[in-house]
C-alpha positions as YAML, in Angstrom:
chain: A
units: angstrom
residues:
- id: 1
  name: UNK
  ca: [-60.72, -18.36, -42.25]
- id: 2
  name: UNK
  ca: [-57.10, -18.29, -44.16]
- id: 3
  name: UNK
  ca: [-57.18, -14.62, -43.17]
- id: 4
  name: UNK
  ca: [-57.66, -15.13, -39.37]
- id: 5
  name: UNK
  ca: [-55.38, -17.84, -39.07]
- id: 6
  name: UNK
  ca: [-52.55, -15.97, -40.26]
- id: 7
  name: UNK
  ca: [-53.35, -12.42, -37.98]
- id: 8
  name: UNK
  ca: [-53.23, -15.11, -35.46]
- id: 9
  name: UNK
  ca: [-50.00, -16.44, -36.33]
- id: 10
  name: UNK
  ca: [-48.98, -13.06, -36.90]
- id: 11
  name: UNK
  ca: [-49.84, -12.23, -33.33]
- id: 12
  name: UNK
  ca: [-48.27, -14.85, -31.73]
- id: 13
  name: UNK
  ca: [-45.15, -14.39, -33.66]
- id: 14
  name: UNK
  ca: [-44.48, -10.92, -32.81]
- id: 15
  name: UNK
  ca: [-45.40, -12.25, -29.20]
- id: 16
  name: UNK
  ca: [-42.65, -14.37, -29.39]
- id: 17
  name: UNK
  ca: [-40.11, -11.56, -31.01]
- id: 18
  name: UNK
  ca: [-41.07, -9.41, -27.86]
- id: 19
  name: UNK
  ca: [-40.67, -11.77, -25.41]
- id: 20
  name: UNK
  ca: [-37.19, -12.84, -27.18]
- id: 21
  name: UNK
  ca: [-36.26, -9.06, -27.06]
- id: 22
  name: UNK
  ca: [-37.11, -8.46, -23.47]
- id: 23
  name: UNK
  ca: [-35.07, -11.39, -22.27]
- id: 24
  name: UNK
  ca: [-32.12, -9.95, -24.27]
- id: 25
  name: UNK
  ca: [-32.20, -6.59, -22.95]
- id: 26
  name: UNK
  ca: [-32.89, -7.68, -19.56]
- id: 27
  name: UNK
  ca: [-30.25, -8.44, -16.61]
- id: 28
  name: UNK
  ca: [-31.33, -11.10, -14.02]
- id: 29
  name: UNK
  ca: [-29.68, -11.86, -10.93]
- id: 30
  name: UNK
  ca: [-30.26, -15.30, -9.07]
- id: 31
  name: UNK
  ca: [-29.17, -14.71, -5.69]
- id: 32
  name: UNK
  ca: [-28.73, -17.54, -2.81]
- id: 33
  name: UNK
  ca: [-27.27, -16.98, 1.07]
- id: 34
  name: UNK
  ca: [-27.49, -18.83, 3.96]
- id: 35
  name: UNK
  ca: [-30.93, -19.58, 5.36]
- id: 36
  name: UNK
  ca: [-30.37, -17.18, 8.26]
- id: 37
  name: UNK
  ca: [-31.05, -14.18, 6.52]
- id: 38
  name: UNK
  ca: [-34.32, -15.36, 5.26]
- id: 39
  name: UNK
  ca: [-36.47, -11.45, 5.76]
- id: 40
  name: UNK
  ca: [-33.71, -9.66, 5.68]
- id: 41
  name: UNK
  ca: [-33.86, -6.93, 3.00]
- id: 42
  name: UNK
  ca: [-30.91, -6.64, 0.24]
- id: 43
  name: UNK
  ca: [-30.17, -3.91, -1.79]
- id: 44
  name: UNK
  ca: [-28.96, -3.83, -5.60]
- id: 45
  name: UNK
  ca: [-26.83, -0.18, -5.91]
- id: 46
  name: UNK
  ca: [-25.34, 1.02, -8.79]
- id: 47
  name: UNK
  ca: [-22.12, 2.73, -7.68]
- id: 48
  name: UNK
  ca: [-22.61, 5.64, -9.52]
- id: 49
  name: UNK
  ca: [-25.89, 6.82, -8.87]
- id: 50
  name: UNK
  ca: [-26.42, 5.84, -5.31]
- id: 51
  name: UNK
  ca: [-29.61, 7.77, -5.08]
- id: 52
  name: UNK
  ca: [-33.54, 6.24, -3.72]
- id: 53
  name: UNK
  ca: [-34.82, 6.04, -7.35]
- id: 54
  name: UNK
  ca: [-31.36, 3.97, -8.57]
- id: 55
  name: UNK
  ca: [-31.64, 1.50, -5.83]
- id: 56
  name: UNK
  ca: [-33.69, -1.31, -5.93]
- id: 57
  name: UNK
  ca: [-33.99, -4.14, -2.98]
- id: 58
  name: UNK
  ca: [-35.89, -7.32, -2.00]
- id: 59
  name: UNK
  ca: [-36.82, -9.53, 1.16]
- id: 60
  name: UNK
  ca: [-34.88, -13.27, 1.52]
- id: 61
  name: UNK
  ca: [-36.98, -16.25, 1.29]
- id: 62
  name: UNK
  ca: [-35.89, -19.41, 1.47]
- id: 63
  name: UNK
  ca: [-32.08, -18.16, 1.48]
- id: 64
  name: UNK
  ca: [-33.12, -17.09, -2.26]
- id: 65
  name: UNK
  ca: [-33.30, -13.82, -3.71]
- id: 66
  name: UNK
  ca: [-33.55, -12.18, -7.21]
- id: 67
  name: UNK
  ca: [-33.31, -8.57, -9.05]
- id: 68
  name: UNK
  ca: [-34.31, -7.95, -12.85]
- id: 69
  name: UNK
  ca: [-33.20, -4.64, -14.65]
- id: 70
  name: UNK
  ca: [-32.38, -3.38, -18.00]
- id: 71
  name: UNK
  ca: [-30.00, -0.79, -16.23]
- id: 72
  name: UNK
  ca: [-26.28, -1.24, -17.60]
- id: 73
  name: UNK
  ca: [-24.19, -0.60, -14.84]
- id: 74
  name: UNK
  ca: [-21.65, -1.66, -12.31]
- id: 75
  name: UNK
  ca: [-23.70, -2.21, -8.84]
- id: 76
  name: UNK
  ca: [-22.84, -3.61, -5.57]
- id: 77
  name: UNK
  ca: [-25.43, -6.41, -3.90]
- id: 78
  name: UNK
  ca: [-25.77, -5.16, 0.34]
- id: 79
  name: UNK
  ca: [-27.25, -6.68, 2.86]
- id: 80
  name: UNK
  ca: [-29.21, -3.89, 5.16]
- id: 81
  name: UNK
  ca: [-26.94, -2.44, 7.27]
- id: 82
  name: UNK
  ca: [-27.70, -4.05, 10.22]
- id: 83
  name: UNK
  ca: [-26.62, -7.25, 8.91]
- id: 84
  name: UNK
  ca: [-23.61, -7.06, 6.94]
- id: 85
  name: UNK
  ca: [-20.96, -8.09, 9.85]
- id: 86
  name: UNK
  ca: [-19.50, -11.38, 8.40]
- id: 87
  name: UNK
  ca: [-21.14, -11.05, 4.61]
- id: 88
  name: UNK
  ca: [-19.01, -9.38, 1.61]
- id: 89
  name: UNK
  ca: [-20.66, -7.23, -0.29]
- id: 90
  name: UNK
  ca: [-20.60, -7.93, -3.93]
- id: 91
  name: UNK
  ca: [-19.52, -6.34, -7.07]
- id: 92
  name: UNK
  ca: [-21.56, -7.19, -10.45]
- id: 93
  name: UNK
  ca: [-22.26, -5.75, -13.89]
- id: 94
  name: UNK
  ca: [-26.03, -5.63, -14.95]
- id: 95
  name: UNK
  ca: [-25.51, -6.81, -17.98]
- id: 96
  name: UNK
  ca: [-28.40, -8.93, -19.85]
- id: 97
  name: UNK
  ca: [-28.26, -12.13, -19.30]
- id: 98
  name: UNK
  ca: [-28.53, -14.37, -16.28]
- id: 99
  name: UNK
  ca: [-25.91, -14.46, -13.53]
- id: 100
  name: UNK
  ca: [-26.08, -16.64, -10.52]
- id: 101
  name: UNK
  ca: [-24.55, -14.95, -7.26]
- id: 102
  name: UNK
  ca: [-23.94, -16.34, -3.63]
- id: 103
  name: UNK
  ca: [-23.74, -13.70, -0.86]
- id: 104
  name: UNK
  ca: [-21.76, -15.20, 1.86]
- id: 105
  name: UNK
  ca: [-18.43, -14.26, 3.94]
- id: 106
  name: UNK
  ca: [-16.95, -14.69, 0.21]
- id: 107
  name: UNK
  ca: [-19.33, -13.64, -2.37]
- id: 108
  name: UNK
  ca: [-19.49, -14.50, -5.48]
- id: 109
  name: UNK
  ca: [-20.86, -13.94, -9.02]
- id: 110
  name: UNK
  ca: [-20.71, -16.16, -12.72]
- id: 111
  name: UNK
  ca: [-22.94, -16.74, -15.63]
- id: 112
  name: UNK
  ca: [-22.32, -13.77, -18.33]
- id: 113
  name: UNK
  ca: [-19.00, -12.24, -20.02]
- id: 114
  name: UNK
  ca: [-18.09, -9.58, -17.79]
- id: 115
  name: UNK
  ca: [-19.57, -10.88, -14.81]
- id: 116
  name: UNK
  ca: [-16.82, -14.12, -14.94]
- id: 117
  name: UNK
  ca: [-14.24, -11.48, -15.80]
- id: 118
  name: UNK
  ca: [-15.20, -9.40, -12.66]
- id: 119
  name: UNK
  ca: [-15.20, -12.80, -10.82]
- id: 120
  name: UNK
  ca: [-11.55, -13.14, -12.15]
- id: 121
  name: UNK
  ca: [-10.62, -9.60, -11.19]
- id: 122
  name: UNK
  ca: [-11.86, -10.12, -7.41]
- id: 123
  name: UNK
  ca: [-9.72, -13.39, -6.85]
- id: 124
  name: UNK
  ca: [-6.56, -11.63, -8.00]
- id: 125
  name: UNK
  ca: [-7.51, -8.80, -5.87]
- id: 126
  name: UNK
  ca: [-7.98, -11.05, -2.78]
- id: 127
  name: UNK
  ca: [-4.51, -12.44, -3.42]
- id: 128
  name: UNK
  ca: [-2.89, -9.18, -3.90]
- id: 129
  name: UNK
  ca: [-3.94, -7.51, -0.98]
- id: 130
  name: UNK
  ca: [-3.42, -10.76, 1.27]
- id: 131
  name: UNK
  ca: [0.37, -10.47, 0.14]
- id: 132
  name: UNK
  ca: [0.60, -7.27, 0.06]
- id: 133
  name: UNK
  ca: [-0.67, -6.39, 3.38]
- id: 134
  name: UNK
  ca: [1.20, -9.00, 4.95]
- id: 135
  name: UNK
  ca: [4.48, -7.30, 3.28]
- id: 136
  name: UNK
  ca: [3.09, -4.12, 4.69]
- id: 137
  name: UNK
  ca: [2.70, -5.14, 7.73]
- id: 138
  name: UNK
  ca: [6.33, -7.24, 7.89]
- id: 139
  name: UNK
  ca: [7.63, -3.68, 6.97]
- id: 140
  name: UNK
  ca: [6.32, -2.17, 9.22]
- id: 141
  name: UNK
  ca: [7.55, -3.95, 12.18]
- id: 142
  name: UNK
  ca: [11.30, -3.84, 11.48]
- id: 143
  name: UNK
  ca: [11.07, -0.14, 10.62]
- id: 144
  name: UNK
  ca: [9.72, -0.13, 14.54]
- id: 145
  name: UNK
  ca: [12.36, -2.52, 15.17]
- id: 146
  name: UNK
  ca: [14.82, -0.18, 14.27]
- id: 147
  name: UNK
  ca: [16.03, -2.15, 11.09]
- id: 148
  name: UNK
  ca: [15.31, 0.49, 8.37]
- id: 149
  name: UNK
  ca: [17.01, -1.09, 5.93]
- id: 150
  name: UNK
  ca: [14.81, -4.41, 5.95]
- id: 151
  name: UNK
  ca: [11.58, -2.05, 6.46]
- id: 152
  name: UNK
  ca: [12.54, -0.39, 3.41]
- id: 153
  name: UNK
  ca: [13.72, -3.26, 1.48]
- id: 154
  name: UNK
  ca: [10.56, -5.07, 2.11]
- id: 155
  name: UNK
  ca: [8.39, -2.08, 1.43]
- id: 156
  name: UNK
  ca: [9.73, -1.61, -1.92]
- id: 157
  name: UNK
  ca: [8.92, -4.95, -2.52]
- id: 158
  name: UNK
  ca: [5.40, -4.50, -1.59]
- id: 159
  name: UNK
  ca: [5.16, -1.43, -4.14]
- id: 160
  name: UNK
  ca: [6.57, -3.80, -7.05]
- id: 161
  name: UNK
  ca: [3.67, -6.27, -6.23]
- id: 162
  name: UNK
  ca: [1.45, -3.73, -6.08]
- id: 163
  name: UNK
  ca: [2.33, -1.79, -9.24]
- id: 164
  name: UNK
  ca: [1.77, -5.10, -11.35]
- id: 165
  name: UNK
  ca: [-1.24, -6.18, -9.66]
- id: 166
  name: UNK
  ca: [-2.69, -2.30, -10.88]
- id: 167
  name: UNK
  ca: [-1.08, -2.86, -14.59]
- id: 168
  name: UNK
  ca: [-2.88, -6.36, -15.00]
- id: 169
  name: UNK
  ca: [-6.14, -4.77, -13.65]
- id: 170
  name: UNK
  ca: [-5.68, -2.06, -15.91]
- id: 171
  name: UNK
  ca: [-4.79, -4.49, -19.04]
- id: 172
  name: UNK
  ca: [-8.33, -6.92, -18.04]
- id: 173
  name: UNK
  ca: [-10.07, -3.60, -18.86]
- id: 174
  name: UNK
  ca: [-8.17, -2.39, -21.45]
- id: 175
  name: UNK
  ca: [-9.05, -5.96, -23.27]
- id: 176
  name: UNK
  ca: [-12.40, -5.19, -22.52]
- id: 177
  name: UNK
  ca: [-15.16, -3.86, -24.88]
- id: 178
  name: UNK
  ca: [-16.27, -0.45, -23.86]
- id: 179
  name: UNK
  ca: [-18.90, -0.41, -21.35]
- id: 180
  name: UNK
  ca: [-18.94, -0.43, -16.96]
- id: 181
  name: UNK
  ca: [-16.33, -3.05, -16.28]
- id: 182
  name: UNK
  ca: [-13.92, -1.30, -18.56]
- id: 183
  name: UNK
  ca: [-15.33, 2.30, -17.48]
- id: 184
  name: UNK
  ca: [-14.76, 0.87, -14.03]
- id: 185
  name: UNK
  ca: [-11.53, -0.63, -14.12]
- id: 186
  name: UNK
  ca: [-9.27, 2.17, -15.90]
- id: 187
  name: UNK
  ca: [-11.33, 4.82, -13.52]
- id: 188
  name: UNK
  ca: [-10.04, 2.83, -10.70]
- id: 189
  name: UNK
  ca: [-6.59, 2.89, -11.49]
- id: 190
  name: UNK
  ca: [-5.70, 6.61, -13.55]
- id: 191
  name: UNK
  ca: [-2.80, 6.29, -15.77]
- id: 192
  name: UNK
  ca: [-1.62, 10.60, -14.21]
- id: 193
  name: UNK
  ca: [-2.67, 12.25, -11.13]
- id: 194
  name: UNK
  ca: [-2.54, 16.24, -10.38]
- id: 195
  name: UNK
  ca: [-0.26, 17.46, -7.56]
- id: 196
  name: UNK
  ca: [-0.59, 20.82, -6.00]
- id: 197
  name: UNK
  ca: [3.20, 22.21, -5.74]
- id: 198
  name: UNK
  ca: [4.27, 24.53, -2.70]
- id: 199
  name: UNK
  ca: [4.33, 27.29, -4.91]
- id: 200
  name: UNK
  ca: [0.54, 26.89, -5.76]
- id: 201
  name: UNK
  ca: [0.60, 25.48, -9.07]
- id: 202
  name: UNK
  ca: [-0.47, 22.34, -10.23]
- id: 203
  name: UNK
  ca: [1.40, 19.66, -12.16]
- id: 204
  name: UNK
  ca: [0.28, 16.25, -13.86]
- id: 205
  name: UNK
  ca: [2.12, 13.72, -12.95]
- id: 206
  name: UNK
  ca: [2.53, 9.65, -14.09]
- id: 207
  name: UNK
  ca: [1.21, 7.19, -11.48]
- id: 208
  name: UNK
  ca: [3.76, 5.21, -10.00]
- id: 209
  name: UNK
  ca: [3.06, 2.37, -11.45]
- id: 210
  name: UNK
  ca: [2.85, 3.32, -14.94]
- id: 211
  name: UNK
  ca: [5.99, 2.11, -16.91]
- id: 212
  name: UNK
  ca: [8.11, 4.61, -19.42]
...
């Protein structure tokens, strides 16, 4: 009796340790979006291997949607392509844990490490390339106005905005353990570039806004 109490405790303890172990390894995303994509089918792609196999997708119900995968990757959340006027399309890392993402004209994502890092990343980016384009675009007018010297003064002041926008995105992934935000991030912006030269050859150079 002693005997088959203990296989079953046995039994349901390494139940327990597998279930435990599964939920650690395993990413899952709790999607919501407004009600009026209710069967509409979304997509979860990894960015890097874009292929049928890597992609998974679900039907909305109930404005609700969710993925589960033990892939480890940086993947982008898509409507079907018939219905992404208006919606953003969503960057998150599928890393275990549970993250909670709205999919709306500004999407959204929170709930593990680099997911609310990734979060933080996308509002500076939304602010930098507000102001930036709106330099851009400032620029752009006086140079057609004729005023060069405004065009290019304001231009140049786009560029220094943009140059430490790309050095703080580099330093979030620099600060980052190794894995696909950091991967991600420092691929994004390369430290050197090659340059083909009129004579054929081809020199490295340091991207512009790299500091000596």
């Amino acid at each position: 009796m002693k005997k088959a109490i203990l296989f079953c405790c046995l039994v349901l303890a390494l139940g327990c340790l597998a279930g435990c172990q599964n939920k650690a390894t395993k990413c899952r995303i709790h999607g919501t979006i407004p009600a009026k994509y209710n069967n509409v089918r979304i997509f979860l792609v990894p960015l890097k291997d874009q292929s049928k196999e890597a992609v998974d997708s679900v039907v909305i119900r109930d404005g609700k949607f969710e993925f589960e995968t033990e892939k480890y990757v940086v993947a982008d959340i898509r409507l079907d392509y018939h219905h992404r006027l208006g919606i953003q399309n969503l960057l998150v890392v599928t890393e275990p844990g549970d993250i909670v993402v709205h999919i709306d004209s500004v999407s959204s994502s929170k709930g593990t490490p680099q997911n609310d890092s990734l979060q933080m990343w996308k509002d500076l980016t939304i602010k930098h390339n507000k102001e930036y384009s709106s330099l851009m675009s400032t620029a752009r007018k006086a140079m057609a106005a004729g005023d060069s010297t405004s065009g290019l003064t304001i231009k140049t002041l786009a560029d220094s905005i943009h140059h430490v926008y790309v050095r703080r995105s580099v330093k979030l992934g620099e600060n980052l353990k190794k894995g696909p935000l950091h991967d991600f991030l420092l691929e994004l912006y390369p430290r050197t570039y090659k340059q083909k030269m009129p004579d054929g050859t081809v020199v490295e150079k340091k991207a512009a806004w790299v500091l000596d």
